[in-house]
C-alpha positions as CSV (number, residue, x, y, z in Angstrom):
1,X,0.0,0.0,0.0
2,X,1.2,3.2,-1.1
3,X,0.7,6.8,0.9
4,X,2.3,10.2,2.3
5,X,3.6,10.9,5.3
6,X,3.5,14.5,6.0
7,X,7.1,16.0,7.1
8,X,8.5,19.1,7.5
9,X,10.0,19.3,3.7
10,X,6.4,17.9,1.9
11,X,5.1,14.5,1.9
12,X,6.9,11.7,0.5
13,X,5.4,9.2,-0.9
14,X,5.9,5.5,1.0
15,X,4.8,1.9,0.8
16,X,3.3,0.0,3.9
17,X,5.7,-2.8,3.4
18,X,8.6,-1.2,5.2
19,X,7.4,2.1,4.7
20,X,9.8,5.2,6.9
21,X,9.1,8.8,6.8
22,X,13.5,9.3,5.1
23,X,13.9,13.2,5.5
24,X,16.9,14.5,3.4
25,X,19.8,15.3,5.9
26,X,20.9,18.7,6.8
27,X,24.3,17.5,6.2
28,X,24.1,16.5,2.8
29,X,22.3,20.1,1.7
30,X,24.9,22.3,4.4
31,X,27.9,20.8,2.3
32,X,25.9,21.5,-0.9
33,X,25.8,24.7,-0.1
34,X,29.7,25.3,1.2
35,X,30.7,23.5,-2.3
36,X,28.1,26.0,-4.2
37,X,29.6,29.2,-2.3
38,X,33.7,27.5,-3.3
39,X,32.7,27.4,-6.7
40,X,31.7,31.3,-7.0
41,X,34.5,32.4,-5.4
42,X,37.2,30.6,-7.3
43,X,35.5,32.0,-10.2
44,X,35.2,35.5,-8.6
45,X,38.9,35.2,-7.7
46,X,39.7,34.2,-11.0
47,X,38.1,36.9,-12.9
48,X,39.7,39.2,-10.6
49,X,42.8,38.0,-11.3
50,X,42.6,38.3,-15.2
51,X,41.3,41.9,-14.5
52,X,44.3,43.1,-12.1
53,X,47.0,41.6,-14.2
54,X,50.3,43.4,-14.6
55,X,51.1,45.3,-17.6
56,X,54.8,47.0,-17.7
57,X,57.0,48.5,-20.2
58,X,59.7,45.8,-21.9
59,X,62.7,46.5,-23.9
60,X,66.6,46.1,-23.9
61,X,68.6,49.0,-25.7
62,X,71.0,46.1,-26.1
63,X,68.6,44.2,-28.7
64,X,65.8,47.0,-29.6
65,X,64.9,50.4,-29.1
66,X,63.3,51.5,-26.2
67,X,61.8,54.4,-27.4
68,X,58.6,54.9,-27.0
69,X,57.4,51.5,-25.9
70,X,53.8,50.0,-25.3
71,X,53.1,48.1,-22.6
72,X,52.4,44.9,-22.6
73,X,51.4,42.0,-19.9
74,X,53.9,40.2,-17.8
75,X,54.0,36.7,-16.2
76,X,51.8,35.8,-14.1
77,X,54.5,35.6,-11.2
78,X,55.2,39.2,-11.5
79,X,54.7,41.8,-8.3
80,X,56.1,45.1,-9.9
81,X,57.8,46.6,-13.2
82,X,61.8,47.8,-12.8
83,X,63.5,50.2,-15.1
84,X,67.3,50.9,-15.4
85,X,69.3,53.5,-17.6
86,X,73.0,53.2,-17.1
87,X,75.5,55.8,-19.7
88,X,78.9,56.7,-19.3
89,X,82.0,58.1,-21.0
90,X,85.0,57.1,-19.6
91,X,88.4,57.4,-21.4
92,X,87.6,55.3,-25.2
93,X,84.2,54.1,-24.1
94,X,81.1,55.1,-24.5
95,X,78.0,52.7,-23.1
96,X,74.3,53.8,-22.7
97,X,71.9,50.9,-22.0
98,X,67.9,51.4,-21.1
99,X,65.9,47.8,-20.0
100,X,62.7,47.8,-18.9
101,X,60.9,44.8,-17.8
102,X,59.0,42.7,-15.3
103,X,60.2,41.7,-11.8
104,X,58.9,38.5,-9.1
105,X,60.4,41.1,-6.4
106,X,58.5,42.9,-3.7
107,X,60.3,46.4,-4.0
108,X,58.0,48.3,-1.5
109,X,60.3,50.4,0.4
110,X,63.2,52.0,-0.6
111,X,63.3,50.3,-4.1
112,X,60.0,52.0,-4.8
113,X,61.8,55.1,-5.2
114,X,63.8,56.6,-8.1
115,X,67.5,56.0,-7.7
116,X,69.4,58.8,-10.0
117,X,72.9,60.1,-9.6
118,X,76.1,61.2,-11.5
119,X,79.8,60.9,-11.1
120,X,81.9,62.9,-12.7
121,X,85.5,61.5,-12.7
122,X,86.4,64.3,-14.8
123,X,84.8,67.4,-16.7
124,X,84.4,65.3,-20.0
125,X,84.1,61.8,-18.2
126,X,81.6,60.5,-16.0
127,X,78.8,57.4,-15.1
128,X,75.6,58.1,-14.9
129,X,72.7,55.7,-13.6
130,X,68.9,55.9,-13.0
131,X,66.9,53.3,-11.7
132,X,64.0,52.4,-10.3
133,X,61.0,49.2,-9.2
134,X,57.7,49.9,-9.1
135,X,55.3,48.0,-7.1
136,X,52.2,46.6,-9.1
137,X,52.5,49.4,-11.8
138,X,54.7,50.7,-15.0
139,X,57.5,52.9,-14.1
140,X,57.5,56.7,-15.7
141,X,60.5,57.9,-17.9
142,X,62.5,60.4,-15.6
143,X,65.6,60.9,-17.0
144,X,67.6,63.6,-16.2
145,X,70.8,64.8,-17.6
146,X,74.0,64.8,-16.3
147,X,74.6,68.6,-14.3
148,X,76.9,71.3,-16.2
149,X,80.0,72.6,-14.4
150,X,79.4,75.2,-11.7
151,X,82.4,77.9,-12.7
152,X,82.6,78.5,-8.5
153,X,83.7,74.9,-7.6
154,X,85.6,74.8,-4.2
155,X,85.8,71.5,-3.3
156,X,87.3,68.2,-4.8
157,X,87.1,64.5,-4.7
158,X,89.4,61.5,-5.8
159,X,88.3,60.7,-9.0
160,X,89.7,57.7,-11.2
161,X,87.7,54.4,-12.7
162,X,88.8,51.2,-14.3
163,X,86.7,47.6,-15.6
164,X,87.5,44.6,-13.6
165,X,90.0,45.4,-11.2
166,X,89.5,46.8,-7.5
167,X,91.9,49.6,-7.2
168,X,92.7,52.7,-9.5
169,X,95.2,55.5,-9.9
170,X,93.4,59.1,-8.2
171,X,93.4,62.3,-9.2
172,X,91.9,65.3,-8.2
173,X,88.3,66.7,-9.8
174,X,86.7,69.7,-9.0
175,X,83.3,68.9,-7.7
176,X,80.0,71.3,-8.5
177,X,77.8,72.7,-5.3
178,X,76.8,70.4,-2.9
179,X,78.1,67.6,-4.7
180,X,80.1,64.7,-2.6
181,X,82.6,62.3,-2.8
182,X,81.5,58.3,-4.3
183,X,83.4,55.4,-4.8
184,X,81.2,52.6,-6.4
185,X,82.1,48.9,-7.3
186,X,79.1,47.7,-9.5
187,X,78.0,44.8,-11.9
188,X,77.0,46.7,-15.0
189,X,76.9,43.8,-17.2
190,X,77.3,45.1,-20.8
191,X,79.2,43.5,-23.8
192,X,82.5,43.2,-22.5
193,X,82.6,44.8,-19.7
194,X,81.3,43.8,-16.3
195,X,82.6,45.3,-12.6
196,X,83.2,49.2,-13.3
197,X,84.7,50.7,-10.3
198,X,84.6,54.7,-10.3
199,X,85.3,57.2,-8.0
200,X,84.6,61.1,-8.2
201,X,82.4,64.0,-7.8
202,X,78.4,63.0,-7.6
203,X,75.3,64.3,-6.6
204,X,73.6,61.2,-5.5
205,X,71.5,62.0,-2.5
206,X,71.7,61.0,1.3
207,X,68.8,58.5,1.3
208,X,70.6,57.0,-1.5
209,X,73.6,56.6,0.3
210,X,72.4,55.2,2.9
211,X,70.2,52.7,1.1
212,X,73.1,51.8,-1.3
213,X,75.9,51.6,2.0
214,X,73.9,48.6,2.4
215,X,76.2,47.2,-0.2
216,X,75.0,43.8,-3.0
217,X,72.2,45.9,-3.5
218,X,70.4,45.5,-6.7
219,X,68.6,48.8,-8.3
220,X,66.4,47.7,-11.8
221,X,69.1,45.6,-12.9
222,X,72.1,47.1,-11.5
223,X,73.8,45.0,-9.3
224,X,76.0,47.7,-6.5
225,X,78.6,45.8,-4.9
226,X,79.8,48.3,-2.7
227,X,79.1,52.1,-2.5
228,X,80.9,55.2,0.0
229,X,79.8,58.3,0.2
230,X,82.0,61.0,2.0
231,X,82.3,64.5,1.9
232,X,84.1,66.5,-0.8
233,X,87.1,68.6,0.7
234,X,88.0,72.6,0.4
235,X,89.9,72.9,-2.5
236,X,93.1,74.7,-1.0
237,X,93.6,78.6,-1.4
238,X,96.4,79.1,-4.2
239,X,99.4,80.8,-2.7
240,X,100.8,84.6,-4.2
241,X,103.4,84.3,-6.2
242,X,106.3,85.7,-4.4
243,X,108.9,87.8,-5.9
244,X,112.3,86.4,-6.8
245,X,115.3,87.4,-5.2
246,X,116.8,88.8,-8.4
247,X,114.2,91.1,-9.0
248,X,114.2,91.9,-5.5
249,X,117.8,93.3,-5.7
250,X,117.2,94.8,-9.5
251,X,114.7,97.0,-8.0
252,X,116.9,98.1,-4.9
253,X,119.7,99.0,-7.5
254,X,117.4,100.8,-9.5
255,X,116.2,103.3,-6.5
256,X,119.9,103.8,-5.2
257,X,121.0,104.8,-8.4
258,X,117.7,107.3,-8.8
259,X,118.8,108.6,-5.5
260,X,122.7,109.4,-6.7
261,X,121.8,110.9,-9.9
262,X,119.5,113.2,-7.9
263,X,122.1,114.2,-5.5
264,X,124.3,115.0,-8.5
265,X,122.2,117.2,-10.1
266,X,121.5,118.9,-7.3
């Protein structure tokens, strides 16, 4: 015989033989719900992710021009964007080298910042650098050119540079206003070259210092071994030129013999 039992979800139909009032289990439509709720956000999280992914400027002077550049999407490992401009002349070589690209490092903090300096090893050779990481955004073209000489320098550095080795021969360079003193050991990978070390005038700032006294600190894809920053020292005072001897005695001649030929003629 076949009926319904009334329950709290309807009535279900049920046959005498054996017949149970089976309710479904709370269980069964709890986890139904959990699994329902999983689905959505995965997809939510998913979309979400295909929304904020990074886009940054890519190029390498080295291989292709990095002027004027579109953006396009990195990895999908990629936290920030990092830009680097490294140029110098120094003796026979010339280098400039722009790359832009996509970075897995977390540069909040200091490498979040633009890192931009000059040293001037002499008034027609120098190294310039400018870099910078950007934390989930493209990095904006700042360059800056490398200062003019101030005509009332007063202070000097030792200035000298060489590839690959660790020591160089100094010499003096006048240094511009409120420019300091730098020595740098750095991995600039490029062609043949690869440590630069350079020493001279610079107007890298005080937060830079310190950040880059860190030392194997690695600025867009500059790799700085080892950097001092110091003060640049008074240029000395040039002495007068004092008269010889000779002249000295000429002139004493000269006004004793004026004297006599005055007596005479008197």
């Amino acid at each position: 015989m076949t009926g319904f039992l009334p329950s709290p979800w309807g009535c279900f139909p049920c046959v005498s033989a054996g017949c149970s009032s089976v309710a479904p289990d709370s269980g069964d439509m709890n986890f139904g719900t959990m699994r329902g709720i999983l689905v959505a956000g995965v997809i939510m999280a998913l979309a979400i992710a295909a929304v904020e992914s990074l886009n940054c400027n890519q190029c390498d002077s080295a291989t292709n021009s990095c002027v004027n550049v579109s953006e396009s999407e990195c990895p999908q490992n990629s936290e920030s964007c990092i830009r680097s401009l490294t140029s110098s002349v120094l003796g026979n070589t010339t280098m400039s080298n722009q790359k832009m690209s996509c970075s897995a490092s977390n540069c909040t903090g200091h490498n979040d910042t633009l890192v931009a300096f000059t040293v001037q090893v002499s008034d027609g050779e120098f190294f310039r650098f400018e870099g910078q990481c950007c934390q989930g955004k493209n990095c904006n073209d700042t360059s800056n050119d490398p200062a003019t000489p101030d005509a009332s320098r007063n202070t000097e550095c030792p200035a000298c540079y060489g590839y690959n080795i660790t020591s160089c021969t100094e010499k003096t360079q006048k240094c511009n206003k409120e420019e300091r003193c730098v020595s740098l050991t750095a991995d600039i990978t490029n062609g043949t070259h690869s440590m630069l070390l350079v020493k001279g005038c610079s107007n890298i700032s005080n937060s830079t210092c310190q950040f880059l006294a860190a030392e194997n600190q690695t600025v867009g894809d500059v790799f700085f071994l080892k950097v001092e920053c110091t003060e640049a020292a008074i240029s000395p005072t040039p002495k007068p030129t004092s008269s010889s001897p000779g002249l000295t005695v000429s002139m004493a001649l000269l006004s004793f013999a004026s004297l006599f030929l005055l007596l005479l003629l008197l």
